[in-house]
N, C-alpha and C positions, 0 to 999 in steps of 0.2 A: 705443074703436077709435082706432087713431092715427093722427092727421091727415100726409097727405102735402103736404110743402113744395116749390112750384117757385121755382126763383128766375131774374127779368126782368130781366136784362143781368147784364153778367159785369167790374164794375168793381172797385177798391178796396176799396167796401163791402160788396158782393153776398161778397166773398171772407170778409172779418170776421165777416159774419153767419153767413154757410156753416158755419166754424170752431166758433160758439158755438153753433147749433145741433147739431153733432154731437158738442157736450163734452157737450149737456145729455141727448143720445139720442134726439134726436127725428127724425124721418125726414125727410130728404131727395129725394123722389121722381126730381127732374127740373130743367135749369136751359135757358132758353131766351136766343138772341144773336140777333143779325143776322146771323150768318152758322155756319154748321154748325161750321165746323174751331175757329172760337172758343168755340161751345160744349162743342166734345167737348176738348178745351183744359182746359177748366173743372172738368170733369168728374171727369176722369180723377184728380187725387192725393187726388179725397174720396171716388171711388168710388159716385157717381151713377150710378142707374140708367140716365137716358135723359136725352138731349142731342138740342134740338133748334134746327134752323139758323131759328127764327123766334119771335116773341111768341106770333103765331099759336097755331100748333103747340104753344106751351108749354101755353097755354088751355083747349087742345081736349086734352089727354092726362088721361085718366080716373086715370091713378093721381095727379094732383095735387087738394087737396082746398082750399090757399090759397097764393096767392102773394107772393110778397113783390118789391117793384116797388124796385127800385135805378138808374134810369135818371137824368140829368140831371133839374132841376126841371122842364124847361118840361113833361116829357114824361109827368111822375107822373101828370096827368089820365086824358091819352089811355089809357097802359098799366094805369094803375087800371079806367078805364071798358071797356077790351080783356077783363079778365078778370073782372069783375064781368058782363058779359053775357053770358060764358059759365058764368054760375053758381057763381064759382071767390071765397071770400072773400079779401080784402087788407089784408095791411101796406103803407103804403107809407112807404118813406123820408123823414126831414126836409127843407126843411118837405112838410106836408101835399101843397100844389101850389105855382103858381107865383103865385094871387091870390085873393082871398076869392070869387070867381064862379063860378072853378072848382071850387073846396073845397066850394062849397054846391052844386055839381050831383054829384059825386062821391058826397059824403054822401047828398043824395035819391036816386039809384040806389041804391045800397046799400040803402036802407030800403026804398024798393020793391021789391025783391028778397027780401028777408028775410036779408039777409048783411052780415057784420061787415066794415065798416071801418073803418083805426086809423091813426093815424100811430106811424112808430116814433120817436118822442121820447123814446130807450132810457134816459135818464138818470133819467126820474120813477119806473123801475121797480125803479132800485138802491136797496141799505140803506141807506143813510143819506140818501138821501131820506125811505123809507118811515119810517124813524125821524126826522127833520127833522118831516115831516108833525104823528108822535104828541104830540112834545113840543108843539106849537105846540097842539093840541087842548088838552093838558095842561093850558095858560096859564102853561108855565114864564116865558117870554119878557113877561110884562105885556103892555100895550099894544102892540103894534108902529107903529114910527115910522117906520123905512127899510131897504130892501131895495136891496142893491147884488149885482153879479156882471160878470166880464169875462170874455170869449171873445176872448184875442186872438193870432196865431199869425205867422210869417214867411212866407209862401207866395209862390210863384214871381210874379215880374214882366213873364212871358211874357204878351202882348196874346191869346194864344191857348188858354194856360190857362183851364179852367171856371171859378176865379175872376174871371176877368177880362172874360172874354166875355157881352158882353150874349146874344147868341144861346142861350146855355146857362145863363143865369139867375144870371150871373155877379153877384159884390158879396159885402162882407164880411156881410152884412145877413142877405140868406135862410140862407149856409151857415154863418156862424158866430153871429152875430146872434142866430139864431132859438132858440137855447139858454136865453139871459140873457134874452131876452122874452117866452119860456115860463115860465122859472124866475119872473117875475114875475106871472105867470098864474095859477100853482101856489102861492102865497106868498100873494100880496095879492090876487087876483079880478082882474073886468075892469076896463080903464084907466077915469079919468072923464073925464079930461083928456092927452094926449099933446104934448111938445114935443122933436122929434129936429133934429138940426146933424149933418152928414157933410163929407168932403171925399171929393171925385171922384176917381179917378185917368184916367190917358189913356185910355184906353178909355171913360170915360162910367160905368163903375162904380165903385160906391163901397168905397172900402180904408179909410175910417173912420166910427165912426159911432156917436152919444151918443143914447139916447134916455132922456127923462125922464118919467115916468110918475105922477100922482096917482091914487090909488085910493079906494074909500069909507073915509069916515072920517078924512081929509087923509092917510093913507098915501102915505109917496111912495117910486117904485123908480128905479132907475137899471141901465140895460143899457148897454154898453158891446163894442163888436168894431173887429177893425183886422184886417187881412189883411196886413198890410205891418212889424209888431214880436212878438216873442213876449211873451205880457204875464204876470202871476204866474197869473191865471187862478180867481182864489178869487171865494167868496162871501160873502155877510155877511147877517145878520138883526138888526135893533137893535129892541132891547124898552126898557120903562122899565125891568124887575126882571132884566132877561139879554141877552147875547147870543149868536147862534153866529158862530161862524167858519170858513168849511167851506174846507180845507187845497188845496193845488193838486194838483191839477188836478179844482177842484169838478165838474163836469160826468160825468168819469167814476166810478170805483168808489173811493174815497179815505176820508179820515179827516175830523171835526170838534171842535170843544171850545164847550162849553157854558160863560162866564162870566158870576158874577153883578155886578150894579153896583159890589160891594166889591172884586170881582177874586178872589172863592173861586171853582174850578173846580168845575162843579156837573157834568158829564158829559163823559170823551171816547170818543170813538165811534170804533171802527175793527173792521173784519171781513176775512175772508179770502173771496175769491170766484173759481173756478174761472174760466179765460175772461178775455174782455174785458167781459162782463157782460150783453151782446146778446141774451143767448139769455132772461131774463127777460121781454124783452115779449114773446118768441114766447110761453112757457111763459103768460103773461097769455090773449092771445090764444086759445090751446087752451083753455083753462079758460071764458074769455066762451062759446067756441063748445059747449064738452059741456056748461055750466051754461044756456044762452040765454038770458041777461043781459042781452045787447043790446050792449053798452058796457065797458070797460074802466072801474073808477072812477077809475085813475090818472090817465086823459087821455079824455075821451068824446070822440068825434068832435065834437062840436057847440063846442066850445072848442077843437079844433083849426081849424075855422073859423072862431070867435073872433079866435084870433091869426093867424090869414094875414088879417082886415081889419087886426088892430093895424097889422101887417107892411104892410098897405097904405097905411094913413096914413101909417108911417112914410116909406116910399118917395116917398109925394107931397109929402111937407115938404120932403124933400131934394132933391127931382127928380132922383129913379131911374123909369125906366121902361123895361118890355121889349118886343123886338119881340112878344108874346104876350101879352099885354097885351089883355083884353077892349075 
């Protein structure tokens, strides 16, 4: 049976997402705003059934079967826990929440419930991740030594701007950040050891920001975000016997090359992928819910928890903190 999709606020992403679910054909039920005319707004050029003026409302509509939470960080909790108590399973948007206390109460609802929640960390679910992944089981790559990646973009210097704004969980950290220190989650496991450096901008959030990460085994990663330069944006894997190098713009749907320490090309990867590529983790998603799985194996929730503590320690090294802030 095919699960009906509603979707919670009507931003930037909520529109990308909308798009790649309906390349991949999967049903759109309903989309819910703060206020009616925005939703029906919304609506109307994807050809949405039903537009309603509340969260509420969105919840309580029987023909939505999961929703997908596109609002501001601070707010992923609340509208995760909004539609999780109405029985209704969640994607919600990167990161997870806005701190490791919210993320761990979010998750235990869910589980008391009997319903799937996932963060959408849409990148673990593209091809050459999924293939990144194989090779490394392989043992193409030897030993692994370091793991590097950057997420770094030009974005507006308006004090009022989401990036900027503490109130809206502003900093280059949760929204760009959270990529490069997943991508090290996904790579190398959990941190042992964490050392992060930022610079603040006026507003009190941070527009740069280095974290350095030791993992089992002295693996060590390196994540890297800046909100204030556009940066190349690649990734790197170094092995003793290989490495990759994953082409720009690592994070989304892109190309990589496999070298070995001689410098013979052992593999380049590149594929064609309808979309922006979004609609994979729904397509996950759907699949966890008809198989009851429980979890996604790409990202389980319990590592999406994981890294909103990384994310917190990061924040406290640098002293970020938000008004929401447990």
């Amino acid at each position: 049976m095919a699960l009906g999709w509603g979707i919670l606020a009507t931003g930037g992403i909520a529109h990308a997402f909308t798009k790649d679910l309906l390349v991949a054909g999967l049903t759109v039920a309903a989309v819910g705003s703060r206020t009616q005319e925005s939703a029906e707004r919304f609506a109307r050029p994807y050809g949405i059934p039903n537009a309603h003026g509340s969260y509420e409302a969105l919840v309580a509509d029987p023909s939505v079967d999961i929703v997908y939470v596109a609002t501001p960080h601070p707010q992923h909790a609340a509208a995760a826990t909004l539609a999780l108590e109405a029985g209704k399973h969640v994607l919600v948007e990167k990161p997870f929440t806005l701190n490791a206390p919210e993320a761990q109460a979010v998750r235990d609802l869910a589980a008391a419930r009997g319903l799937l929640v996932m963060e959408a960390m849409w990148t673990r679910y593209l091809p050459h991740m999924v293939r990144i992944r194989e090779i490394l089981r392989e043992g193409t790559l030897g030993e692994l030594r370091m793991v590097t990646a950057t997420h770094a973009q030009s974005a507006p210097t308006d004090p009022t701007h989401r990036l900027n704004d503490l109130a809206l969980g502003g900093g280059a950290l949760l929204d760009l950040g959270v990529y490069p220190v997943s991508f090290a989650w996904d790579i190398c496991g959990r941190p042992e050891a964490i050392s992060a450096t930022a610079r603040l901008g006026e507003t009190g959030a941070d527009t740069d920001v280095v974290a350095v990460m030791t993992h089992a085994g002295g693996l060590i990663s390196t994540s890297i975000s800046s909100s204030r330069g556009m940066g190349l944006n690649s990734g790197h894997i170094l092995g003793t016997a290989a490495r990759i190098d994953i082409d720009n713009f690592w994070l989304a749907p892109t190309t990589f090359r496999v070298t070995a320490t001689d410098g013979t090309e052992l593999e380049r990867f590149h594929t064609e992928i309808e979309g922006r590529g979004m609609q994979l983790q729904a397509l996950a998603a759907e699949r966890v819910i008809a198989e009851g799985t429980g979890a996604p194996e790409e990202l389980p929730v319990d590592e999406s928890v994981e890294i909103m503590a990384t994310l917190d320690e990061i924040r406290r090294q640098i002293g970020l903190a938000y008004p929401g802030d447990a």
